[in-house]
C-alpha positions as CSV (number, residue, x, y, z in Angstrom):
1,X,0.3,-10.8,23.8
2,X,3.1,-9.6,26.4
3,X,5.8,-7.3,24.6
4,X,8.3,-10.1,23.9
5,X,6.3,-11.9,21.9
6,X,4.9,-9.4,20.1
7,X,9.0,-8.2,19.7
8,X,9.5,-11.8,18.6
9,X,6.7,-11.8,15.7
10,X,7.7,-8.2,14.5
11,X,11.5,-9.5,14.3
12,X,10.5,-12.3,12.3
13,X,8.7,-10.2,10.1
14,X,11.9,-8.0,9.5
15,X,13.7,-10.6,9.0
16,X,11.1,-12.8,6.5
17,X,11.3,-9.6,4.4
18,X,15.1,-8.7,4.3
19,X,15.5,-12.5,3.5
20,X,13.3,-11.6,0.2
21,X,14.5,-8.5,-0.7
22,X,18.3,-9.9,-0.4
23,X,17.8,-13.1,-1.9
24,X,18.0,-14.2,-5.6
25,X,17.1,-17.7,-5.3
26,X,13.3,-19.0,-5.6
27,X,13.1,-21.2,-2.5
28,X,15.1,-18.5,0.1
29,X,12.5,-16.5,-1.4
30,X,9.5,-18.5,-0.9
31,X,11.1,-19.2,2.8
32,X,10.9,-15.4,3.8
33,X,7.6,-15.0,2.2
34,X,6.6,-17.6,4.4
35,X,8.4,-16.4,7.6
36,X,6.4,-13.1,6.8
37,X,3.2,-14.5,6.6
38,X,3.1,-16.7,9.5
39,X,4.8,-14.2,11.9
40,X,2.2,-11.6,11.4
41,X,-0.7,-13.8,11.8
42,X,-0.5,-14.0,15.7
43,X,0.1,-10.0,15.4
44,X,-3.3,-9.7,13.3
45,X,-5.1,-12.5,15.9
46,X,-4.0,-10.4,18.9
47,X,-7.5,-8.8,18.8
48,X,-9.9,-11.2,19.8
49,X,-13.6,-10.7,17.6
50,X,-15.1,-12.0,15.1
51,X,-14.6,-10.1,12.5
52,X,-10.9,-9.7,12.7
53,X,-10.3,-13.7,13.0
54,X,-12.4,-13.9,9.7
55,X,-9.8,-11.1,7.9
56,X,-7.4,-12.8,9.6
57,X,-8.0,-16.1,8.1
58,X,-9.0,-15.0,4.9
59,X,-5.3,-13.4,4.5
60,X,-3.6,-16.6,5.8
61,X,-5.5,-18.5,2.7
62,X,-4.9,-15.6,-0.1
63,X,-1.1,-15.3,0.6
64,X,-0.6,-19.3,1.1
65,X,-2.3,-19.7,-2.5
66,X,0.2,-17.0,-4.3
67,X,3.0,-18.4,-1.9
68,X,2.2,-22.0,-3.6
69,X,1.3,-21.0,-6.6
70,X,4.8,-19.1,-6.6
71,X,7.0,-22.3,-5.6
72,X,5.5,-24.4,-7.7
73,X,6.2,-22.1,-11.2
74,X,9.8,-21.7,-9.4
75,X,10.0,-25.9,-9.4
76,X,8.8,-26.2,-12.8
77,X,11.2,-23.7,-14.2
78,X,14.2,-25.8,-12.4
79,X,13.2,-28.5,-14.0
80,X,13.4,-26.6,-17.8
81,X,16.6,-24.9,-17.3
82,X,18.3,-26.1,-14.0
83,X,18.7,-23.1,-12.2
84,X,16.7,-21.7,-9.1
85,X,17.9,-18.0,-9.5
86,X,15.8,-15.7,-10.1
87,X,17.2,-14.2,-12.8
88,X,17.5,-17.2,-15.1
89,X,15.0,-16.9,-17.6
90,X,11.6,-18.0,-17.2
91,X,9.8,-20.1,-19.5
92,X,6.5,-18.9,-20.5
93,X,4.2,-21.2,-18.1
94,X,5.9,-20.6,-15.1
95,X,6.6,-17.1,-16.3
96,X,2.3,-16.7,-16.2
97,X,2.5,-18.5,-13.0
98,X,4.7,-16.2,-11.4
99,X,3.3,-13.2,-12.3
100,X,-0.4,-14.1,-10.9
101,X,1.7,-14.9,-7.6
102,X,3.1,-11.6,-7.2
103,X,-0.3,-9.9,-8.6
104,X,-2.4,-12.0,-5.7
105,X,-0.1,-11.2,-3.3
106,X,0.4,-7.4,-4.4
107,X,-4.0,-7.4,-4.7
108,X,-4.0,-6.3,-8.3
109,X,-7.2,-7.0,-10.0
110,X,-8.6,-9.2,-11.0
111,X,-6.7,-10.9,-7.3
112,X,-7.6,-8.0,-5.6
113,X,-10.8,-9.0,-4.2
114,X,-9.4,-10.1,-0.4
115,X,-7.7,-7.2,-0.2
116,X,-10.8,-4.4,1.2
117,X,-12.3,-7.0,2.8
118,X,-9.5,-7.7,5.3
119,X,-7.9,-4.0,5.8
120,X,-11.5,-3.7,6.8
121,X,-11.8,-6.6,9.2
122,X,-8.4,-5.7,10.6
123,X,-7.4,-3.0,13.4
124,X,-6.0,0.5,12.0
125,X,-2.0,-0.3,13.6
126,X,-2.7,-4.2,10.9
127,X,-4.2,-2.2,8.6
128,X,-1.0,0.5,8.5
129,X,1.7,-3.0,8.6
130,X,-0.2,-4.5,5.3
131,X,-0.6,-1.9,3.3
132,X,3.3,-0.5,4.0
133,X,5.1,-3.4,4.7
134,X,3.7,-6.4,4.1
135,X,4.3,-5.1,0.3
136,X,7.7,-4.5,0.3
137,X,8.6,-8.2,-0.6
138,X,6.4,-9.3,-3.1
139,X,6.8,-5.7,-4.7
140,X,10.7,-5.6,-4.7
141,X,11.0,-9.0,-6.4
142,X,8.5,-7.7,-9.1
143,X,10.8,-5.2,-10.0
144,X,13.3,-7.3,-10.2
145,X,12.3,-9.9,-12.2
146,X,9.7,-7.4,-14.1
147,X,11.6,-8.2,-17.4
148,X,11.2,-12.3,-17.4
149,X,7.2,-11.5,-16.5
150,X,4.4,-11.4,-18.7
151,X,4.4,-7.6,-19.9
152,X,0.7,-7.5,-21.1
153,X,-1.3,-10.0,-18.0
154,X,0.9,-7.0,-15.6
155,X,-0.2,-4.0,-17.8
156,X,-3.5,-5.0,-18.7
157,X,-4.1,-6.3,-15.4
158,X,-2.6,-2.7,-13.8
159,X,-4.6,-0.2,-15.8
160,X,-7.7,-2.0,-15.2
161,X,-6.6,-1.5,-11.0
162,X,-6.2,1.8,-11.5
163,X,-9.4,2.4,-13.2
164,X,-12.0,-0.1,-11.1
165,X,-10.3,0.8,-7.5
166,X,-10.8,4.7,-8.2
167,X,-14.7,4.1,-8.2
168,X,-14.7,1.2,-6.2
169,X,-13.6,3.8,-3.5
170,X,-16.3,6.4,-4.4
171,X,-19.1,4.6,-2.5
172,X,-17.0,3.7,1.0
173,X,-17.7,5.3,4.4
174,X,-15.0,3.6,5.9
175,X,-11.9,5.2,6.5
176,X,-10.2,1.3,6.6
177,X,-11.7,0.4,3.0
178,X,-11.0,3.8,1.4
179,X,-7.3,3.2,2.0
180,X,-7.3,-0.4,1.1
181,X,-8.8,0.7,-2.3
182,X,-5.9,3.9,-2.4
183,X,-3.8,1.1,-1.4
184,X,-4.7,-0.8,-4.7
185,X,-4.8,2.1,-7.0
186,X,-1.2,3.5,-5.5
187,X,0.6,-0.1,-6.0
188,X,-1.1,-0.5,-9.8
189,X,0.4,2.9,-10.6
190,X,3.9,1.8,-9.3
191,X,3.6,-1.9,-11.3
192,X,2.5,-0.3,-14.3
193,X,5.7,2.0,-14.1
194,X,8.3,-0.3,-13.1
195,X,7.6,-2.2,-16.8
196,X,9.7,0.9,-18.1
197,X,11.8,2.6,-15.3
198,X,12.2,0.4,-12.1
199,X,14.0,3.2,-10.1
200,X,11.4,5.5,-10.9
201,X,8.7,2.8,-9.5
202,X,11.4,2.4,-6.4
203,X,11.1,6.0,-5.4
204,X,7.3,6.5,-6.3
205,X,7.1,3.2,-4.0
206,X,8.9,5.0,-1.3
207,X,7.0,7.9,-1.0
208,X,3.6,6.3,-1.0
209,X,4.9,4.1,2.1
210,X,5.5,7.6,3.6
211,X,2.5,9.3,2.8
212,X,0.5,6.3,3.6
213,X,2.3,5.5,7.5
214,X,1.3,9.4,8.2
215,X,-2.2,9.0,7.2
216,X,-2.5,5.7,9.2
217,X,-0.6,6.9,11.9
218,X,-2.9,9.9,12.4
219,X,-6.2,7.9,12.2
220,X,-5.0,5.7,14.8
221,X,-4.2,8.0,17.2
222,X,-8.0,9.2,17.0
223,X,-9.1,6.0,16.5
224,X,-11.2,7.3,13.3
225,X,-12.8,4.5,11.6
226,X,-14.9,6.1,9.4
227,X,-15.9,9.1,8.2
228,X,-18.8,10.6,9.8
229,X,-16.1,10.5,12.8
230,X,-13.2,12.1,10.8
231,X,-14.2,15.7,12.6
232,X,-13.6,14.4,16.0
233,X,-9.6,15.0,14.7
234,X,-10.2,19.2,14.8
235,X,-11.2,18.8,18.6
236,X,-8.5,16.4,19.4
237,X,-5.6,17.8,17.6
238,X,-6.5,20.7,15.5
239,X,-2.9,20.9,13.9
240,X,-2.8,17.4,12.8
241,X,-6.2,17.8,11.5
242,X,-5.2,20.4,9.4
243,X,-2.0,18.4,8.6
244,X,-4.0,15.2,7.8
245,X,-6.4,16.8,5.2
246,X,-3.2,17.9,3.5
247,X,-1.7,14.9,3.6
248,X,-5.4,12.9,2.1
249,X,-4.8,15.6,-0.7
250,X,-1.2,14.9,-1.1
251,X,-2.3,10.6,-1.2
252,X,-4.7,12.0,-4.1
253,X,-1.9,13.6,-6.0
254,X,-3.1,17.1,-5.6
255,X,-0.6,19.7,-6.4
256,X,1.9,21.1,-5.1
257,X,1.6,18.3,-2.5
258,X,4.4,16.1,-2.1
259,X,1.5,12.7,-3.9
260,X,1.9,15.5,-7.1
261,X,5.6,14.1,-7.2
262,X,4.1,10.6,-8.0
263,X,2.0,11.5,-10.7
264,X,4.3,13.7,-12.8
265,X,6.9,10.9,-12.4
266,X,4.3,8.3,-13.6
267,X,3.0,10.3,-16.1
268,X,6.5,11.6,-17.8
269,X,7.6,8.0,-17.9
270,X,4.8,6.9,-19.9
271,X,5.0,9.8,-22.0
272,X,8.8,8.8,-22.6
273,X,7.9,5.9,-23.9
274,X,5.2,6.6,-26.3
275,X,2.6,5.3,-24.0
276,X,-0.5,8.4,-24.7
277,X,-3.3,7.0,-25.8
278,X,-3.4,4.9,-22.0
279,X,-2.8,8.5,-20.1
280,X,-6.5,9.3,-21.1
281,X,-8.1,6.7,-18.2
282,X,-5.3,7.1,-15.7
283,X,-5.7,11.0,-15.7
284,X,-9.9,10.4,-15.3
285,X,-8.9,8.2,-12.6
286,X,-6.7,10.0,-11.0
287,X,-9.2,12.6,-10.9
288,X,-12.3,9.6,-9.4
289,X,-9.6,8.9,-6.7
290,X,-8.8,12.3,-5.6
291,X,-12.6,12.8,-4.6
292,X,-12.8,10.3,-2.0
293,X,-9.7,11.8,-0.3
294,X,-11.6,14.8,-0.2
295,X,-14.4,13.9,1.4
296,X,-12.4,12.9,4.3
297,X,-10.4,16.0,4.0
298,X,-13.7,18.0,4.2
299,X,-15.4,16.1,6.8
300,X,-12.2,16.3,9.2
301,X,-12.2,20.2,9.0
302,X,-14.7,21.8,7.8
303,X,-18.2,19.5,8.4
304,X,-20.0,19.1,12.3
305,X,-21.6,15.4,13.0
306,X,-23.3,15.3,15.8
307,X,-21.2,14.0,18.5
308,X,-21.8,12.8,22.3
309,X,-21.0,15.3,24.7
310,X,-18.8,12.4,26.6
311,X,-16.5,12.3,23.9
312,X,-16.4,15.8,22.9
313,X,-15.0,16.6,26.7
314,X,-12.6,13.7,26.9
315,X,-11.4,14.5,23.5
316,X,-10.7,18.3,24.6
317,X,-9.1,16.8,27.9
318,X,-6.1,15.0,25.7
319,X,-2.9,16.1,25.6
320,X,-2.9,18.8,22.2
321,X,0.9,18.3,22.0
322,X,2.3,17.5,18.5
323,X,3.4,13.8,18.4
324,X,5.4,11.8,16.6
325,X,3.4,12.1,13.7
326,X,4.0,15.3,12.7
327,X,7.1,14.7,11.0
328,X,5.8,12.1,8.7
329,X,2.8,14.4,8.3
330,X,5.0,17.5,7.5
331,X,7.3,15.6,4.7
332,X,4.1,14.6,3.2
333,X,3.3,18.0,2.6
334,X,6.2,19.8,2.1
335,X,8.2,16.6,-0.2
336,X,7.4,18.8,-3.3
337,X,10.6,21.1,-2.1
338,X,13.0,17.8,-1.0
339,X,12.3,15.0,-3.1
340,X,13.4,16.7,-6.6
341,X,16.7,17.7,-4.8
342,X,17.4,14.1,-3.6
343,X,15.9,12.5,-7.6
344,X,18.5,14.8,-9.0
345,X,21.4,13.7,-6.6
346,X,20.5,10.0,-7.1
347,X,19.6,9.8,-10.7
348,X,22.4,12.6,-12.0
């Protein structure tokens, strides 16, 4: 695609998800949830294989169901009560209804199965847009509307996340299917919290966008798909290398790492409200999850893979200037100093 068009589609994605976020009635909703999922189609069918038509397809499918099933509990609920805002309340069919929408399009088990599969099948630059953006929609009218959703499908369903994408993650080479599982694990953590502080969720949400766009950002730049090729990033750029294992650790939640933030919030909210006994399984996989960041970590400094001489001399060739990454990559790290100045100048 020339750069209009590919202008054009990115626009319309903007726009499909401002339309959500702004919105407080069911069908404008269900129009910019459309506008977003048509637009980036042509984006994620720009690379012509396979494998990436198949992921591409297989999104187009998963976020028409939850779109659907979403409009549908929205029609019903008209029909009860009269009203197509969003914060009318929902009666309980519609209310179930809803909430497996958002949980499909969100990929929170047991809806989560689509989800690897297509990060995977997907270019690193598709893979960065879905797993940051793409959520900001679906996720934003969760919060809002948490309170008229079913409490225990979201919590049961979110703990369970949290749990099986932690080892799901343990056995992936991939660099693409290891985030896609973070992905899952980061968003469960934020549901699960916005059922008891939704501006705690908001800024958890917010700096897992940011951790997670410096992560991509860096991988894309070396084109590192997996992880026997992670080391490739010490020859190309050895300060973003060093940066990007931080930043892996940080994703983990590994203090004093800005990811640390994330946890302590989650953790103190649940504690606030009596939830303990659940803390047990979150912490243990917290703990699963922080070991596949690792092995990226270690395998982009400190291990040697045998490499072809080609690559290693084109790779030393490449400009070592710091890019436009580094700032993303540097808040990432250092957030444990800024964030709890800007929480207490927003919350006090």
């Amino acid at each position: 695609m020339n750069r209009i068009t590919t202008s054009f589609f990115f626009t319309n994605i903007i726009l499909g998800t401002i339309i959500v976020v702004s919105s407080n009635h069911w069908f404008l909703i269900w129009i910019g949830l459309e506008i977003n999922t048509i637009s980036i189609l042509p984006i994620l069918l720009s690379t012509q294989n396979r494998r990436n038509t198949e992921a591409s397809i297989k999104y187009f499918i998963i976020q028409a169901i939850a779109a659907t099933i979403l409009l549908n509990a929205a029609i019903i609920n008209t029909w009860n009560n009269g009203s197509w805002l969003i914060n009318s309340p929902l009666n309980t069919f519609s209310s179930n209804l809803i909430t497996i929408a958002l949980l499909l399009k969100i990929s929170i088990w047991p809806f989560h199965f689509w989800y690897p599969e297509v990060i995977n099948g997907i270019s690193l630059i598709n893979g960065l847009i879905i797993t940051t953006w793409q959520k900001i929609g679906p996720t934003i009218i969760t919060f809002l509307i948490i309170n008229n959703l079913n409490i225990n499908i979201i919590t049961i369903c979110s703990i369970s996340s949290i749990i099986i994408s932690a080892w799901n993650g343990l056995n992936q080479t991939q660099t693409r299917k290891i985030l896609s599982f973070s992905s899952i694990n980061h968003i469960s953590w934020i549901i699960l919290i916005s059922i008891y502080n939704q501006n705690t969720s908001l800024t958890m949400f917010f700096i897992y966008i940011i951790i997670n766009t410096a992560i991509f950002i860096s991988l894309i730049n070396n084109n590192t798909t997996n992880i026997a090729n992670a080391n490739k990033n010490i020859i190309i750029n050895p300060w973003n290398a060093s940066l990007l294992s931080l930043t892996l650790l940080s994703l983990g939640g590994l203090p004093p790492l800005t990811g640390f933030l994330n946890k302590i919030l989650a953790f103190n909210t649940l504690i606030t409200n009596n939830i303990i006994l659940s803390n047990i399984p979150l912490i243990i996989s917290s703990l699963v999850s922080l070991f596949f960041y690792l092995r990226i970590a270690l395998n982009t400094n400190m291990s040697s893979f045998p490499q072809n001489s080609i690559l290693l001399i084109n790779s030393r060739n490449k400009n070592n200037n710091i890019n436009i990454n580094t700032l993303p990559l540097i808040i990432s790290v250092s957030g444990i100093i800024i964030f709890p100045i800007l929480l207490n100048i927003l919350f006090n």
